[in-house]
N, C-alpha and C positions, 0 to 999 in steps of 0.2 A: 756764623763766623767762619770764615774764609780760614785752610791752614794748608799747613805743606804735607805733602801728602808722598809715600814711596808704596809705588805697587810692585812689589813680586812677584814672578811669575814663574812657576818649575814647570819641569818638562813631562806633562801629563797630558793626555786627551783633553782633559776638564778646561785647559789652557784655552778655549776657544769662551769657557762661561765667563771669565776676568774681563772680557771686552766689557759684557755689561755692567760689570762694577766699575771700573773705570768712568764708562759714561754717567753712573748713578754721582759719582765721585766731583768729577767733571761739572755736572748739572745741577750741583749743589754749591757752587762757585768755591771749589777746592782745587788748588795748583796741585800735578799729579805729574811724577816722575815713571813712569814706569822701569824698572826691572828685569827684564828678562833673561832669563839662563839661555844657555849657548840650544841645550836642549827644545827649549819651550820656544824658539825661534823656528822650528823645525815643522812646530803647528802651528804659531800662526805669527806673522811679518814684521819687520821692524817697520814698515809704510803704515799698517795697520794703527799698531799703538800710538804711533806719532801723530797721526791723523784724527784719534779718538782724541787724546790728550793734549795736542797745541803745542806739547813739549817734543826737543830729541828725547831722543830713545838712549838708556846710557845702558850697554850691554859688555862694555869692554875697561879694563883695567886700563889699558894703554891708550885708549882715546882720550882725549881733551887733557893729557897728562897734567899740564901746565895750572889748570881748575882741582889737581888732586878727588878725584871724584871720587873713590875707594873711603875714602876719610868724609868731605864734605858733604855726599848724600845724606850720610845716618845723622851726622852732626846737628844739619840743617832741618831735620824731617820733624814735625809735630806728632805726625804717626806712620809708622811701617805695615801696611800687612801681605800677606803673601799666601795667593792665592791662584791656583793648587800648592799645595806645598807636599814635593813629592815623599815617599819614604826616605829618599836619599839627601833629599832637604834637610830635613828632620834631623836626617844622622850627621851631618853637616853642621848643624847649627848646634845642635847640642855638646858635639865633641870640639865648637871653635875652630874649624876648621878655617879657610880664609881662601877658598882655590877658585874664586871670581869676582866680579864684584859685586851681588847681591850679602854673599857670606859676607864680604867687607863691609858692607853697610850693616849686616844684622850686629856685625862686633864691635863697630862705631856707633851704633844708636844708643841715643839715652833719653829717647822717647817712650812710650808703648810702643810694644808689637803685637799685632795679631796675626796669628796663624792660622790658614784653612785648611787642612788635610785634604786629599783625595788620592787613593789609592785602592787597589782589591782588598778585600775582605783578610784574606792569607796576610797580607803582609803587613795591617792594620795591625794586626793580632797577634803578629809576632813577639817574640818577648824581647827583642832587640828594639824594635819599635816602642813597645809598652814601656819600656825604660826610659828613650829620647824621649816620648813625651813627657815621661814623668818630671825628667831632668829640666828640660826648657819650662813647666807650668814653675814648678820649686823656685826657677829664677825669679820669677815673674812674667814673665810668657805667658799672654791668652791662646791658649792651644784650644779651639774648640772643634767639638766632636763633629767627626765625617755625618753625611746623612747614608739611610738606606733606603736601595735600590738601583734599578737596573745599572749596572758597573760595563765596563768594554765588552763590547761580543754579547756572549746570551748568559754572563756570568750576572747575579743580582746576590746583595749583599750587604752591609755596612761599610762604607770608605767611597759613597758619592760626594760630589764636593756640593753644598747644603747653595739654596737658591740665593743668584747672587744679591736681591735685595732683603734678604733675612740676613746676610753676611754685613750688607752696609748697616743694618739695621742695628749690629753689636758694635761696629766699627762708628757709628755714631754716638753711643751712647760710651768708647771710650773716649773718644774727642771730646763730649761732653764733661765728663770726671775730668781732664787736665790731666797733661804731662805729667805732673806730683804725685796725682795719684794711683799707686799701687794697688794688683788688683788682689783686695785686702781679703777675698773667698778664694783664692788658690790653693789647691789641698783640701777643700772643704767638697764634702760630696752634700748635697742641695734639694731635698725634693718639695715640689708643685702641682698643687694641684690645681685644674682648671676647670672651667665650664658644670653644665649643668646635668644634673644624672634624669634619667626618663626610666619610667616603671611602666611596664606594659601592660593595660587594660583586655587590648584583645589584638590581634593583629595588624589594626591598622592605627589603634589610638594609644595615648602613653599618658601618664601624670606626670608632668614637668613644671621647669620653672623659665626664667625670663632671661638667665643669666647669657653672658655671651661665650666668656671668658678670656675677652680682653685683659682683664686687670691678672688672673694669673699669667697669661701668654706672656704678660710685661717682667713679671715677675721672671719668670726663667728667662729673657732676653736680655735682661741687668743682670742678671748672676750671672750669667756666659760670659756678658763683657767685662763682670768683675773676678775671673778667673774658676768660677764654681763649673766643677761635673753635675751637670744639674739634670735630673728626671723627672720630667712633665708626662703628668696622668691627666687626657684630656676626656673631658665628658662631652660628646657629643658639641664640638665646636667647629667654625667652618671659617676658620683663620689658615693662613702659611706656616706651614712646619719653621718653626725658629730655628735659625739655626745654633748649631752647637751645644743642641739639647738629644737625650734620649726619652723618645716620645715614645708614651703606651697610650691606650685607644681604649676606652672604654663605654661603658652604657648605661648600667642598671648605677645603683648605689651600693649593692651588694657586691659587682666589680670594681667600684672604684672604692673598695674598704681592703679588696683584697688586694689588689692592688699596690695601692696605697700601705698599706703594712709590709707588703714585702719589701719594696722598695726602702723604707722609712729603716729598716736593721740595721743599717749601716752607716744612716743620713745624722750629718751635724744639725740640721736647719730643717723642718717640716713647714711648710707656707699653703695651708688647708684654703685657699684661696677659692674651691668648686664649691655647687651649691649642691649639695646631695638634698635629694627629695626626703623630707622628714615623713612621706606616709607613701605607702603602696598599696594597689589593690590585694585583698586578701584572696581573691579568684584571679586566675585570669581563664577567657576565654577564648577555645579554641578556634572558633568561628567569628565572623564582626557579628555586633549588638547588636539588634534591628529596633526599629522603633515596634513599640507591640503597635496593633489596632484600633485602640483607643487612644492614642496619644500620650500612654503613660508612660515618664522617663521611669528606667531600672533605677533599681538599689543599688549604688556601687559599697561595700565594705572595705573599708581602708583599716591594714596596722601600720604599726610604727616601724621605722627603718631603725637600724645599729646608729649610736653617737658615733660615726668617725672617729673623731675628733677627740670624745674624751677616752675612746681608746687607746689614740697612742698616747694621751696622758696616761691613763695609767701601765702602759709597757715603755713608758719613754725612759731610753738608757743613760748614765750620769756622762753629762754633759751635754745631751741634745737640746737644740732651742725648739718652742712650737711657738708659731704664730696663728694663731687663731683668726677667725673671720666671724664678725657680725652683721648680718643686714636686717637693717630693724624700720618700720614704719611708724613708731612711735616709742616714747622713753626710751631713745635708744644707749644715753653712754649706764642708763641705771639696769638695762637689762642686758648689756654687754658685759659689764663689771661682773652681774652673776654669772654667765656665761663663760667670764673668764676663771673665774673660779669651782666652776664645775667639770671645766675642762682638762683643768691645770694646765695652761698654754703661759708661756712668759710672757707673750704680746695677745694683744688681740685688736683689729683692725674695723674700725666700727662706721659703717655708711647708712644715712638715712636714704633708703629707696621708696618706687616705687613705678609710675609708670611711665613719668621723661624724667626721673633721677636713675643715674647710673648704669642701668642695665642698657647696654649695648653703645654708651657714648664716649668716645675719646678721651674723656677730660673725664676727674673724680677728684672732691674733699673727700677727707677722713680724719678720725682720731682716732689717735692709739693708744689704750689703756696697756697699762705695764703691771703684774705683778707685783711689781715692788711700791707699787701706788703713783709712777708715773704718768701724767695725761701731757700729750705732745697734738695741738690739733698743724693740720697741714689745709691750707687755701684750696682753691680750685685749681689744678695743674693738670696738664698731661697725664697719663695711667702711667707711665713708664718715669716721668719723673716724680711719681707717688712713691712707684716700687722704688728707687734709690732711692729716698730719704726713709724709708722702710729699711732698707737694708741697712743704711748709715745705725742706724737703732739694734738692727741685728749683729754689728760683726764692733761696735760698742760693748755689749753682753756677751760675744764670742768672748773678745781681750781679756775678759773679766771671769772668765770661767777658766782659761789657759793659768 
């Protein structure tokens, strides 16, 4: 569905990466106004944007007076986002400031906005800064996190501005939710887990599973765009860094527990979405296995990994939600149920797998068993419209614990 679209643009280096969301924006048959500060003209042209987008370029208060464009942009806009969005954006939009017309449009909008940071690490982290963002998410402001790495010069750090089609990618899924709706996890810190943990055999081999970890990537993608600080623990996945998430990188099952608890101390919402390997080798070897000379395969010895899962049941603090994960190849909603109460998760998220179900395909059913004896099944959809009608479930049970 085609909407009105305002792109922002501050006066940052990163001003050169907005081209390609514009065109993602563009080629998505989305009418796009661009934005640009007096600054961010300085990198890259008013011929430019007007060229990508089909539209003039509206950068000035005083032009087209007669159209009141100060007022009519935000009015008219389905959604705003703005990207780079410099520190001094930031400090702008949250104190209401009004001294161009981007700030005019963000005080006339009563659409969503999304916001992309990009700026140095220093100034990201400022406590002036950590306020303005705090300020603008409280309103309702998608303020989603910088990514890290290499920053201007040979500086590298937190406050890259996150690739531009993981940014359309949250930007879509607010246009999706409607104008109405509020991004109902602002405030809420969010953790995710993804992908599949590998135990290492010997140096070149590993006990693994099938997982991709699309369905949690999706999961942190919808949190973003529904205003959550979300931290994504990936196991061994070879997807796009999302944007507007804080991504850890892990391996074993024993990293992604530790991990995973650290993170989880301070988290409203745990979404145990990875597949930790339930067994590892009990040796590992320093050298690769060889086949002996008679043809006879090794003994491999396998124990048991940590329950994740029912560990942060039992350290989860009063008022955190867990959503649980079952992937079952048979009796699946009767051995999820036990599942879910071993675990003591509030939700638990239950897929029949196997070798062309789910693992690695765009699309997923599922049923969600609820503690309180709720069963919610959902059709075949998109992963990413699973995760929101997941989350509708989740911030359902937030309201209910406030």
């Amino acid at each position: 569905m085609s909407a009105e679209v305002v792109l922002g643009v501050g006066g940052g280096i990163a001003a050169y990466k907005a081209c390609e969301l514009l065109r993602l924006f563009t080629e998505s048959g989305h009418r796009v106004r661009v934005v640009p500060t007096a600054s961010a003209l300085r990198f890259v042209g008013a011929p430019t944007w007007a060229a990508l987008s089909g539209q003039p370029v509206a950068d000035d208060v005083w032009a087209d007076v007669h159209e009141v464009p100060h007022v009519r942009l935000g009015q008219q806009a389905d959604l705003v986002v703005v990207a780079p969005a410099t520190a001094d954006l930031l400090a702008r939009a949250a104190h209401g400031l009004a001294d161009d017309l981007l700030t005019n449009t963000l005080l006339t909008a009563r659409c969503p906005v999304l916001l992309a940071p990009a700026m140095h690490t220093e100034m990201w982290e400022h406590p002036a800064t950590v306020d303005n963002v705090a300020t603008l998410r409280r309103r309702g402001v998608v303020v989603i996190e910088p990514a890290s790495g290499r920053l201007t010069g040979a500086d590298t750090g937190k406050g890259r501005l996150p690739d531009p089609a993981e940014i359309f990618a949250v930007a879509r899924r607010v246009l999706t939710r409607g104008g109405s709706a509020l991004p109902d996890l602002a405030g809420r810190h969010v953790v995710v887990t993804a992908g599949g943990t590998r135990e290492p055999l010997d140096p070149v081999r590993f006990l693994g599973n099938r997982s991709s970890g699309k369905q949690g990537y999706a999961f942190a993608r919808t949190a973003a765009a529904r205003g959550a600080r979300v931290t994504l623990v990936s196991a061994n996945v070879s997807l796009a860094d999302p944007a507007g998430v804080d991504l850890r990188r892990v391996s074993t099952t024993e990293e992604l527990r530790k991990a995973t608890l650290e993170a989880a101390a301070d988290a409203d919402v745990v979404v145990m979405a990875a597949a930790p390997a339930d067994f590892r080798p009990a040796t590992y070897a320093d050298n690769k296995i060889k086949k002996s000379d008679d043809g006879t395969a090794p003994t491999i010895e396998l124990v048991t990994n940590p329950d994740i899962a029912a560990e942060l049941g039992e350290r989860r603090r009063p008022g955190q939600l867990l959503v649980a994960f079952a992937a079952e190849t048979s009796n699946a909603e009767a051995n999820a149920r036990a599942k879910l109460t071993r675990k003591k998760a509030d939700l638990i998220v239950v897929n029949e797998v196997g070798v062309d179900k789910v693992f690695g395909a765009d699309s997923n059913t599922a049923t969600v068993l609820g503690a309180d004896g709720s069963v919610t099944s959902f059709p075949e959809q998109s992963k990413e419209d699973l995760a929101d009608a997941v989350w509708d479930l989740v911030t359902t049970r937030l309201a209910g614990m406030s």
